[in-house]
N, C-alpha and C positions, 0 to 999 in steps of 0.2 A: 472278528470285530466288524460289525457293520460300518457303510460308509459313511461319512459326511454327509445332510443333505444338501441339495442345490437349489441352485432355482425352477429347476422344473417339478423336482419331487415338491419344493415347498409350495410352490403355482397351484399345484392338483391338491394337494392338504389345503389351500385355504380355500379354493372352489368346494372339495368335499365336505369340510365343517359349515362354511356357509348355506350349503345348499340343504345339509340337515335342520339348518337355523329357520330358513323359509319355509320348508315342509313342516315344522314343529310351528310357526307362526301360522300358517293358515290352519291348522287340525282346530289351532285355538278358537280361529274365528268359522267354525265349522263349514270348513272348506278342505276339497283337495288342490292342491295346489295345480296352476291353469295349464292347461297345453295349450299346441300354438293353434289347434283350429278349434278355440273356444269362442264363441261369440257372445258368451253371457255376460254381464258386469260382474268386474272383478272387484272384492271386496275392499283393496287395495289400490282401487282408479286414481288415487290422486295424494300427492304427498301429506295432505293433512290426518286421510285415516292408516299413515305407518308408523307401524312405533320403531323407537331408534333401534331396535336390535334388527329389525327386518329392515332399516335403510341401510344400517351398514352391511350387511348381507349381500344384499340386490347391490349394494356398490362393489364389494369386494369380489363378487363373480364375474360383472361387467369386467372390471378392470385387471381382473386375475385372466379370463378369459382372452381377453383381446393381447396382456400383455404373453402369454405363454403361446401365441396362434405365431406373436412379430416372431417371437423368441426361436422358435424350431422351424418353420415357414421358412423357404430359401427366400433370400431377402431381396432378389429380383424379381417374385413372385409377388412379393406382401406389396412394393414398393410400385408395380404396373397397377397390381389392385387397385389403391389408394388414386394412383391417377385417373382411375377411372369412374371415381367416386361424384360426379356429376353425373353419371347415366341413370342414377336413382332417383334423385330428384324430378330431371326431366319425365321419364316415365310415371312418375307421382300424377306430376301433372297433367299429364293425357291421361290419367284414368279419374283424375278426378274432374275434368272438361268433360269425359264422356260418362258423370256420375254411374262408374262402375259398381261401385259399393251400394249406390241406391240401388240400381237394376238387382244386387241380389241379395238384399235385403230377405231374411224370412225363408232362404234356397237353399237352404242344407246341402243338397246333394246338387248345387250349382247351375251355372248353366253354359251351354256351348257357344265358345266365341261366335259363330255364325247367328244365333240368337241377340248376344251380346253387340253385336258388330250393326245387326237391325235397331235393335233398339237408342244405342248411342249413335245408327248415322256417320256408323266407322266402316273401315276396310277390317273384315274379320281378319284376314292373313296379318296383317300388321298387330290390329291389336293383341292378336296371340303372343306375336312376339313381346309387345308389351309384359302383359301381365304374367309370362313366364319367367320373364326378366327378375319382375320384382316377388315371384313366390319363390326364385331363388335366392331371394333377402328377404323370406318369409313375412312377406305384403302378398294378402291372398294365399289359396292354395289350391293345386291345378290334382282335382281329385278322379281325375281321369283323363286319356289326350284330349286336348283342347277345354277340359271342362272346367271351368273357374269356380270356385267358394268363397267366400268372404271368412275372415280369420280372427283373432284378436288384436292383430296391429290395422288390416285392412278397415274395421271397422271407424277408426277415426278419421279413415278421409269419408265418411259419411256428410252427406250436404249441410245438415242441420248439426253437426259436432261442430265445434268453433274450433278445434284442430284444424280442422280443413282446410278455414279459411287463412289459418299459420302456413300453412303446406303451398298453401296457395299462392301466397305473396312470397315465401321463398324461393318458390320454385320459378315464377317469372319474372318480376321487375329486378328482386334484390338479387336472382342468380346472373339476370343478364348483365347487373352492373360488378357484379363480380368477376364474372369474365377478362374485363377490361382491367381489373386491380394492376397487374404486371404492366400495361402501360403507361399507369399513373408512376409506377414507380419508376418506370425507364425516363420518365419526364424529368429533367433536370432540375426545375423548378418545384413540380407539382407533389414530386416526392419528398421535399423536405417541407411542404406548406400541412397547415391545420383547418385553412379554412374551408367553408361548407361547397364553393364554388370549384375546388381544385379535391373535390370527392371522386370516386368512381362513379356514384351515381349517375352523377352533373356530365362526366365524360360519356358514359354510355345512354344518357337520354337526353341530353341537352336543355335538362331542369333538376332542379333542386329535388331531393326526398319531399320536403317542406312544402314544396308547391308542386310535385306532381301530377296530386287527387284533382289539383282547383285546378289546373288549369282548363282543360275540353269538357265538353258535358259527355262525353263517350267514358271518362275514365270515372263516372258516376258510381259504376258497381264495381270497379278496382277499389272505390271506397269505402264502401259496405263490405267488400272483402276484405279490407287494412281493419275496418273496426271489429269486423270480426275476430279478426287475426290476434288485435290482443286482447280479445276476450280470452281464446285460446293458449295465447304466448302469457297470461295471468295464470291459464289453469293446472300449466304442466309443471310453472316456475314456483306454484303454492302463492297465488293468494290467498285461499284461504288460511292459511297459516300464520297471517296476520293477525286475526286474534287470541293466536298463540303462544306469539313471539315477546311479544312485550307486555309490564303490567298494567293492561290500560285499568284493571278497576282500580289500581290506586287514584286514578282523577277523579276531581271531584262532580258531583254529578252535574251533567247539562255542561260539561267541558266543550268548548268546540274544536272537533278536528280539523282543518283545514288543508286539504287536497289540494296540492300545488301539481299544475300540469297533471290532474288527475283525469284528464282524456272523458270517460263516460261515468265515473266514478264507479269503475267494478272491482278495483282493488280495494276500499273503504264500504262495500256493500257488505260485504259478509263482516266488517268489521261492526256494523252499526244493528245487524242484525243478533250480533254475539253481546253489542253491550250498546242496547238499548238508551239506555238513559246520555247516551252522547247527541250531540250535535253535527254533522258533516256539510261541511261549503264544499264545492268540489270548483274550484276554479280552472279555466283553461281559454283556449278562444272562444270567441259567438258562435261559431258554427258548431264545434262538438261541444259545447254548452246545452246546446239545443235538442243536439242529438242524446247526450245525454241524461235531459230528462225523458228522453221518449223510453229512455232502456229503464230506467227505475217504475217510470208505471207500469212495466210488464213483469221487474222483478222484486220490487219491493213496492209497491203502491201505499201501503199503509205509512211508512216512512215522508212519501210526500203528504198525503193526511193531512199526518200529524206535523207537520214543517219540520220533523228532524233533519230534512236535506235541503240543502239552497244550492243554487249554479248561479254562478257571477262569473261573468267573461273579464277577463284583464291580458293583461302581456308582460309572461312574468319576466321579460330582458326591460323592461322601460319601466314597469309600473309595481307596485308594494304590493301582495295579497293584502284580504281584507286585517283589519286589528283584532284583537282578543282571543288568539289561537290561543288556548292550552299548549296545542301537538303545530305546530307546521310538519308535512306528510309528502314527501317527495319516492314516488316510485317510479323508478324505470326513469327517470330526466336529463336527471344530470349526466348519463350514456349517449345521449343525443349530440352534446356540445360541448367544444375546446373548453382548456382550462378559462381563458379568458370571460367566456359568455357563461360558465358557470358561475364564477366569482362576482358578476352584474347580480342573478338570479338569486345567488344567497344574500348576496348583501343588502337587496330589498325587502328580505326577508326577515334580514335583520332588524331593517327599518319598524317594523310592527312587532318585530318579536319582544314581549315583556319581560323581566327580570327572571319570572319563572316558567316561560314561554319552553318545549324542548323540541328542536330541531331533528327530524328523524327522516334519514335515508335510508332505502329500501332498494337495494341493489347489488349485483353480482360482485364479491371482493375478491379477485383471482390471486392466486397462493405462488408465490415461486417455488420449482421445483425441488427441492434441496431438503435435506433434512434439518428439521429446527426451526427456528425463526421464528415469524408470527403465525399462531392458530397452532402451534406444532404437535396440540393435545389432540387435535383433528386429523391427523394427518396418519396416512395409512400404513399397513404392518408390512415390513418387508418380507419378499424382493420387491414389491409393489413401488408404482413412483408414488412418492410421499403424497401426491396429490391427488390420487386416485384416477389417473390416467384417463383411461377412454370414461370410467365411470364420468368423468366429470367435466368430460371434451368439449361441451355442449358449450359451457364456462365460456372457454376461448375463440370456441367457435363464434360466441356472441359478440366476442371482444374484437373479432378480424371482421363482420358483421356492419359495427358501429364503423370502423375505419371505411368500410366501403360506402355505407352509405351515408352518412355524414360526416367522414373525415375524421370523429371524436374517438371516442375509448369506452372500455370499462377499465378500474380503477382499483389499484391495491390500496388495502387501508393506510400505508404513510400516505398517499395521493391525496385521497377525504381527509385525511387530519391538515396536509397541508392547505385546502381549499378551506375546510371551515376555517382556521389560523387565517387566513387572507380577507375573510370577508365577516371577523367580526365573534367567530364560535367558538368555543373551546371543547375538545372529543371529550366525553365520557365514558363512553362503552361500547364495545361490538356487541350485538345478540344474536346466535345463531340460528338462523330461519331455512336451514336448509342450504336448499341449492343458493337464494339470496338473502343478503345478511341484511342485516338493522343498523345502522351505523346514528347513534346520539349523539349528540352535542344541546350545548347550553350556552346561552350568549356569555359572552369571555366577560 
């Protein structure tokens, strides 16, 4: 009589069927599937070209993988690891200050940190230790002593990848203010407060997130890195996926979408590109207003042409978007600010929103861990934690993220239903976008 399985046996069966899932997914799109020192594009770069069977796959290996390493792993071993999970980061950063990735752009068979160490104006002895570091978390690969390659992960901190410039703002301003988090909490006060001023930001630079960029004319290209950043922090999270997610062609044609806190308007770009016949305002302050439009005449120019795009500056905590939305279009916002200063934002929302006006957030909806509940037709095949674990760590990571740097949240879906209920909305439906959902409403 064979034994019971367990969870180690079941761990390795769901890695083994999954990973037969992705090699049968790529044969389709005639591909073999990538090793780690491939530098080509992968036909898979970006959540919008995976079909669901190869997203659950890549998530169930992630999360199969990492949960059976905690599982057998002595657990003082897993647990120093983990603490030491800022030395990745840091390192990121020095190789992309000394754009390593561009020095070996095109170098197959790489090149010697002494070469490396000239060209970026480094101490070679150090940066070896760098980049050895991170090719043993398979960033880069060291294809001879000292000799560096560029790889399939190495290649996004590439200067012109807008990953980079993600990497980049993580790695310095938002890691330095996370450092501090433990002594916001040790704060008698600061730890039970929501507001933007009792951040770890605020504690570890002695300025707001908000006013950071503006205040020195030196933090000019810390800005252009932030906007960078969510070009990248868009590409990884599936904007494109937006015209996927919901049925925009049921509007009627020359609908206007209206982009609330829509930053340069690159989450609504591929939206206006997939269904032309729309309208898009992209509202936000004067200055990335401005900026802006500088980014659509590089990536969409025919859309300004033809006026399917407008930029109007407002402030969406004081002031209405413009009237005659079809869509009001909120991504990534409402994660910035307390429940309070959310509930201002919707409800001037409200203000313009017409009878058949629909209210749509576009943001991270974190699952509690537990079997059942909401979304539970989503939720992963045991031993797995229902929530797909490290596959989807990124989630929380974002959510401890918002706390540090503006004190706010991301937001399970009772949260949004209570928020729109406050400010005037009534929920309709979740839509599943991936890694971030859709969340509808319609004025109550």
């Amino acid at each position: 009589m064979s034994a019971p399985p367990n969870d180690l046996t079941s761990l390795a069966k769901l890695i083994s069927d999954s990973v037969a899932v992705v090699t049968s997914e790529y044969a389709k799109a005639g591909h073999v599937p990538p090793t780690l020192e491939s530098t080509t594009e992968d036909p898979f770069r970006s959540p919008e070209l995976v079909s669901e069977q190869l997203k659950t796959a890549i998530k169930i290996i992630e999360a199969a993988c990492a949960q059976l390493s905690a599982t057998v792993a002595s657990p003082g071993h897993v647990i120093t690891n983990k603490s030491y999970n800022f030395v990745e980061p840091v390192c990121m950063r020095v190789a992309l200050g000394a754009r390593i990735t561009d020095h070996l752009l095109n170098k197959p068979k790489g090149l010697h940190v002494d070469e490396l160490g000239c060209l970026s104006n480094q101490d070679p002895r150090k940066l070896g230790r760098i980049l050895r570091t991170l090719a043993t978390n398979h960033v880069y690969t060291e294809v001879a002593p000292n000799v560096f390659a560029n790889n399939r992960l190495s290649m996004k901190l590439l200067s012109t990848d807008a990953v980079s410039g993600l990497v980049g703002h993580m790695s310095d301003e938002a890691m330095k203010a996370a450092v501090v988090l433990g002594d916001v909490f040790e704060d008698p006060v600061k730890c039970k407060s929501s507001r933007l001023e009792d951040s770890a930001f605020q504690h570890a630079h002695a300025v707001s997130a908000f006013n950071y960029y503006g205040e020195i004319p030196e933090r000019a290209r810390l800005f252009e890195r932030f906007s960078q950043a969510m070009v990248g922090w868009a590409e990884v999270t599936g904007r494109a996926m937006l015209p996927r997610i919901y049925p925009w062609g049921d509007l009627p044609p020359n609908s206007t979408v209206v982009d609330v806190g829509g930053g340069n308007g690159h989450a609504t770009l591929n939206l206006l590109k997939a269904f032309p016949a729309l309208k898009i305002i992209v509202q936000d302050t004067g200055t990335v207003a401005i900026q802006g439009r500088g980014y659509w005449e590089k990536e969409h120019p025919t859309a300004l042409d033809e006026q399917r795009v407008d930029f109007v500056a407002f402030d969406f905590l004081a002031e209405a978007p413009v009237e005659g939305g079809a869509v009001y279009y909120l991504r990534h916002v409402l994660h910035d600010w307390p429940d309070i200063d959310c509930v201002k934002i919707l409800k001037n929302v409200r203000k313009v929103a017409g009878p058949k006006s629909k209210l749509l957030i576009n943001e991270f909806v974190p699952q509690y861990i537990v079997r059942g509940g909401l979304a539970s037709n989503a939720q992963a095949p045991a031993p797995l934690l229902p929530n797909y674990g490290a596959a989807n760590k990124r989630l929380y990571q974002q959510d401890m993220n918002m706390m540090i740097l503006f004190n706010s949240k991301e937001r399970t879906l009772e949260e949004f239903i209570k928020l729109g209920e406050a400010s005037g909305f009534r929920f309709e439906k979740l839509w599943d976008g991936g890694e971030a959902g859709i969340i509808e409403f319609a004025p109550a």
